[in-house]
Each structure stands twice: as structure tokens, then as C-alpha cells.
C-alpha positions as CSV (number, residue, x, y, z in Angstrom):
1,X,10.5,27.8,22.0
2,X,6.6,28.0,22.2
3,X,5.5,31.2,21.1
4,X,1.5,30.1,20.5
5,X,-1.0,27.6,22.0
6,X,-3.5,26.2,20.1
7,X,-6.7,25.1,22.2
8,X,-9.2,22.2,20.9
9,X,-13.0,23.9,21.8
10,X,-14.8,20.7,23.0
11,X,-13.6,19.5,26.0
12,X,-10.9,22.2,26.3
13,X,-12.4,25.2,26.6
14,X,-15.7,24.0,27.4
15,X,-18.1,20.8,27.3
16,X,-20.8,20.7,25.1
17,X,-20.6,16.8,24.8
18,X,-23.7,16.0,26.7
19,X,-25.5,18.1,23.8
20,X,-23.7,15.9,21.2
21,X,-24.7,13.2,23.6
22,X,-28.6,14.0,23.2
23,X,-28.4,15.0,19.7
24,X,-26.9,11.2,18.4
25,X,-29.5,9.5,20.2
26,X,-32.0,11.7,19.3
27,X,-30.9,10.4,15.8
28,X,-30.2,7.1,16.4
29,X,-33.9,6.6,18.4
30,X,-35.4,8.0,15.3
31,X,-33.6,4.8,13.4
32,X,-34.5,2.4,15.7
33,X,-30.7,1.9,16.8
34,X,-28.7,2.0,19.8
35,X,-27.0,4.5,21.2
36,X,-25.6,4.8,24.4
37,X,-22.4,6.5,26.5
38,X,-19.8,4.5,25.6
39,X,-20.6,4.6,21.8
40,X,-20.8,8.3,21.9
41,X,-17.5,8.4,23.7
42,X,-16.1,6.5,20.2
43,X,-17.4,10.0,18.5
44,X,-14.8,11.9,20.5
45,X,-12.7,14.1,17.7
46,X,-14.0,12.6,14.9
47,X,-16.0,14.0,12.1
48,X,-20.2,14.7,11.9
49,X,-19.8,12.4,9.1
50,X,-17.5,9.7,10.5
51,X,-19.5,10.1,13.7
52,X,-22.4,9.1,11.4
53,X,-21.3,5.7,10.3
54,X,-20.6,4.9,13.7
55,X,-24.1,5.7,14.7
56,X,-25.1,3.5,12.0
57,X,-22.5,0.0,11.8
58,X,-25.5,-1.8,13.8
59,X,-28.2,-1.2,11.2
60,X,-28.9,-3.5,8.5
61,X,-30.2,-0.7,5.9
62,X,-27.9,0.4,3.7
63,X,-28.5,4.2,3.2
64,X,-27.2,6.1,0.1
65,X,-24.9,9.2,0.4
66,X,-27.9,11.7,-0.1
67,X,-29.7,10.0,2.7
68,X,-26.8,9.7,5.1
69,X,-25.9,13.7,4.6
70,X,-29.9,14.3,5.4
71,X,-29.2,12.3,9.0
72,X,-25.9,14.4,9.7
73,X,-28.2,17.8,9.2
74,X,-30.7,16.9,11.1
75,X,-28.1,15.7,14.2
76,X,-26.8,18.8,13.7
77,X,-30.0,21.1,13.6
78,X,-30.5,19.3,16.6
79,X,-27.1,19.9,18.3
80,X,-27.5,23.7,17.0
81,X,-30.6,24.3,19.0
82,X,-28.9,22.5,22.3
83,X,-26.3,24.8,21.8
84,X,-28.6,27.9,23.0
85,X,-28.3,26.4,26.4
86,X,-25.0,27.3,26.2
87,X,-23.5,30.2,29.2
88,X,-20.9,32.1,29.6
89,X,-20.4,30.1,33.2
90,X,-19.8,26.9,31.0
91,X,-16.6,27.7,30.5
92,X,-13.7,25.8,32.3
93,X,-12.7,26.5,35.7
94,X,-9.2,28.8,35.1
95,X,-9.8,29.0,31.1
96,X,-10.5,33.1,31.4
97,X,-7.4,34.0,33.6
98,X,-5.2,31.1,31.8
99,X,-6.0,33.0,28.4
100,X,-5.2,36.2,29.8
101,X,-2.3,35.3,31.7
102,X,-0.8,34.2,28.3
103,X,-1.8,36.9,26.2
104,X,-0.1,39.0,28.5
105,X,3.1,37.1,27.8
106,X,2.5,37.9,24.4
107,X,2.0,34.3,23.6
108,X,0.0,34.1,20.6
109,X,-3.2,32.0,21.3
110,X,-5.7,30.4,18.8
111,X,-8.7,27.6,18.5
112,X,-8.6,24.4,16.1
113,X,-11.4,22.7,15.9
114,X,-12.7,20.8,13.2
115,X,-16.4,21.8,14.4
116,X,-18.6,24.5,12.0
117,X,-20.5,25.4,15.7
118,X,-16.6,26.8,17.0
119,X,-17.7,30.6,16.6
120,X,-21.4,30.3,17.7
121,X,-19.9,28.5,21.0
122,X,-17.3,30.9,21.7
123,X,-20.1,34.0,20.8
124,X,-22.2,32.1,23.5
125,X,-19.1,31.5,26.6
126,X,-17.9,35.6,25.7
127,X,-14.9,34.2,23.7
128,X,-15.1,35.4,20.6
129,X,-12.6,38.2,21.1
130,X,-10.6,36.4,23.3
131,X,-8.9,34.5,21.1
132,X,-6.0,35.7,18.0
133,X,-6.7,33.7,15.6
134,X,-9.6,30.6,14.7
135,X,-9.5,27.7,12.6
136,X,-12.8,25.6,12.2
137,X,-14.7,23.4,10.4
138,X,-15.4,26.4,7.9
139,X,-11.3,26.5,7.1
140,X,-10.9,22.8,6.2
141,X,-12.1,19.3,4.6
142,X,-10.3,17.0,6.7
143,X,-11.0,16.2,11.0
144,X,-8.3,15.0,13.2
145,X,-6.1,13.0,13.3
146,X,-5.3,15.3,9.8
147,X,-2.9,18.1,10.8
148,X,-5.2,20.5,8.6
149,X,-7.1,22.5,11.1
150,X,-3.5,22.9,13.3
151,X,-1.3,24.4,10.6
152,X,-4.3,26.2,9.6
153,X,-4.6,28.0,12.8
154,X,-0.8,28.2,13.1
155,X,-0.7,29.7,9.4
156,X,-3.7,32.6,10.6
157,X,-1.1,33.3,13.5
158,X,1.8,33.4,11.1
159,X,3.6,31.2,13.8
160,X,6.0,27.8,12.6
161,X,4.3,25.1,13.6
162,X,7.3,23.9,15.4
163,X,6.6,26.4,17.5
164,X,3.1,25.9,18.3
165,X,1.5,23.8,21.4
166,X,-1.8,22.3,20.8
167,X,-4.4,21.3,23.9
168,X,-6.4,18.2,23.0
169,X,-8.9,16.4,25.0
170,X,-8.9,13.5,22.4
171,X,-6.2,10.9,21.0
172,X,-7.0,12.0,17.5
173,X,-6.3,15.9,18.4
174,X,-2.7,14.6,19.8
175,X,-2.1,12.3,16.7
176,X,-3.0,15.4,14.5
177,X,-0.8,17.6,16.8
178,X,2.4,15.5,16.3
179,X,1.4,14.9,12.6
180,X,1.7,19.1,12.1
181,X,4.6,19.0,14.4
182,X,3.4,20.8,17.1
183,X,3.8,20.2,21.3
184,X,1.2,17.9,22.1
185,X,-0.9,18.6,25.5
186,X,-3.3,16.3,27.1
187,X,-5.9,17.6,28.9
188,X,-8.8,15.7,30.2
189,X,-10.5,12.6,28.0
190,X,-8.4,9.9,26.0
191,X,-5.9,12.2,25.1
192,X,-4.1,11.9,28.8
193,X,-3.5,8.2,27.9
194,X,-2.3,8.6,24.5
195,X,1.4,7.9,24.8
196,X,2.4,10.2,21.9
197,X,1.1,13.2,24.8
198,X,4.6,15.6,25.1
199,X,2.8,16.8,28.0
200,X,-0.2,15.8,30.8
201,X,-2.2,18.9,32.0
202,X,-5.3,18.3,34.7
203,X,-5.9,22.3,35.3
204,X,-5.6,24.9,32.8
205,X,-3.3,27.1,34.4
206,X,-0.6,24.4,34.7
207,X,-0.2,25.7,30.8
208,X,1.8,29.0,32.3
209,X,4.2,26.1,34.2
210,X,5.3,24.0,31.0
211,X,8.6,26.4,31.4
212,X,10.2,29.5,31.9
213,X,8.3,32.7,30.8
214,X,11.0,34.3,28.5
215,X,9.8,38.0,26.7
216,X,7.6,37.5,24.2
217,X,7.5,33.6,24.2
218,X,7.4,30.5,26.3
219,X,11.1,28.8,26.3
């Protein structure tokens, strides 16, 4: 029995990768490296930090730890001031009504995602309230593929985790679903050809057909 869904942010709810997009090359320009679509499609779940030494495994300067946490502040002052581009009418096509149409179920509904932007995002699509619970980069040290942020969100909800679905965009949000054992949901990106995917999604509302509405809880 599913009685909560926990919804990835980037990719999920919304996309704000073109702004990762021009804040990594930003960076890497400013380094003298290359940068280009199908690199920044490797960054895709992973940490600012791991996203880093990707950005870097070209150059031949070895930077020290100080220096590298410099470069992933500025990426992200960078990625920060994108974000005020950011709209209400950025949000997915059938996210609003799919949301509603689960809270009134009484399905519990959360966000984990590993990013410290989550709440300024959601402040900037309306989302904020929308949502009963939030786990982000603020709650917790490790990125996907760790469980953390999951049974952090699933713990805010005071739901088992056995009885939580997770929506993921990436192959690292579906390894990190199955590692908190949770129902694993591909929607969009890598994630729909990750065979460890319970479940293939291409719309948002297909969320309300996974099975039979039962009271208080999807069964």
C-alpha cells in the first residue's frame, strides 16, 4: 500500500537544467575547459561537489580542497541568480492538478532533493505550500544514489518507507529509491531506462493510475 509520493524537484516538478547548463560552463570557460551537453547530462543527480570533479577530470591543474569549494560557490552564485528567471508557468504540464488530485486522496506528498536551491524554486513555481513535507540539501550530507534525502522526507511524513513511492528523473534517484526501499518511478531522463524502475511514467497524472484509489491511501 502507497500511502505517500515523494517527488525529485529537477526534472520532476520542473526543469531548471538549462540554468545548471549555463552555470557549469560559465565555470568551466572561466578554467579554460570544456564543457558541453553531453558532459552536463553526466551531472544529472549528482552532487555540486561531485558535479565539480567532473567539470574538472580534463584539466591538468591539480586544485586543493579550498580552491575547489571556491569554484562550486561561485557555479552556484551563478545558478542562484539564473534561478530568478524562474515562473510559476515553468512548472510541468499536469504537476498542479496531479498534486491536488492526490492530496485529495489523502495521499501524503513530499520533495527530496538533494539541492540547497529546493525551497527558493518551489517559492518561485507557487509550491511552497503545496507540498507536506520537504527534504533538501539543508537535511542531509550525502546525494543520491544514498537513500538519505528519501527516508528523510519519508521520516518528516512519519510514513514507512515501504510505503512510500519516489518520482526520479535520474538513475541515481531510482538507485537511492530502491536502496531506502521505496516504489521506484521513472519519469523523463535516464531514470526511464534504469531497469531497477518499478514503474515508467511519461505524464504526471498517470501517478493517480498506478492502482486502485482505496480511502486514505493508494493500494
Amino acid at each position: 500500500m502507497i500511502r505517500a509520493i515523494i517527488f525529485d524537484l529537477d526534472g520532476v516538478i520542473c526543469s531548471t537544467d538549462d540554468y545548471h547548463f549555463e552555470a557549469w560552463k560559465a565555470l568551466a570557460d572561466s578554467l579554460g575547459l570544456s564543457f558541453d551537453r553531453k558532459k552536463n547530462d553526466r551531472l544529472r543527480g549528482v552532487s555540486r561537489m561531485a558535479s565539480l570533479e567532473i567539470v574538472l577530470e580534463e584539466s591538468q591543474i591539480s586544485y586543493t580542497p579550498e580552491e575547489k569549494q571556491a569554484m562550486a560557490e561561485k557555479e552556484n552564485e551563478i545558478y542562484k541568480a539564473l534561478l530568478c528567471n524562474v515562473r510559476p508557468s515553468d512548472c510541468f504540464p499536469g504537476v498542479r492538478e496531479t498534486l491536488q488530485a492526490l492530496k485529495d486522496r489523502e495521499v501524503k506528498i513530499a520533495i527530496g532533493s538533494s539541492s540547497k536551491n529546493t525551497k527558493n524554486i518551489l517559492t518561485r513555481l507557487e509550491l511552497i505550500d503545496a507540498f507536506d513535507a520537504i527534504a533538501d540539501g539543508t537535511d542531509v550530507t550525502h546525494s543520491k544514489p544514498d537513500p538519505e534525502v528519501f527516508l528523510c522526507a519519508a521520516g518528516k511524513l512519519g510514513i514507512s518507507p515501504s510505503e512510500c513511492a519516489v518520482v526520479e528523473d535520474a538513475s541515481a534517484g531510482i538507485q537511492a529509491a530502491k536502496a531506502a526501499g521505496m516504489l521506484a518511478v521513472a519519469f523523463g531522463g535516464d531514470a526511464c531506462t534504469d531497469p531497477r524502475a518499478d514503474v515508467v511514467i511519461t505524464k504526471p497524472q498517470q501517478l493517480l493510475d498506478l492502482a486502485n484509489v482505496c480511502g486514505d491511501a493508494i493500494c
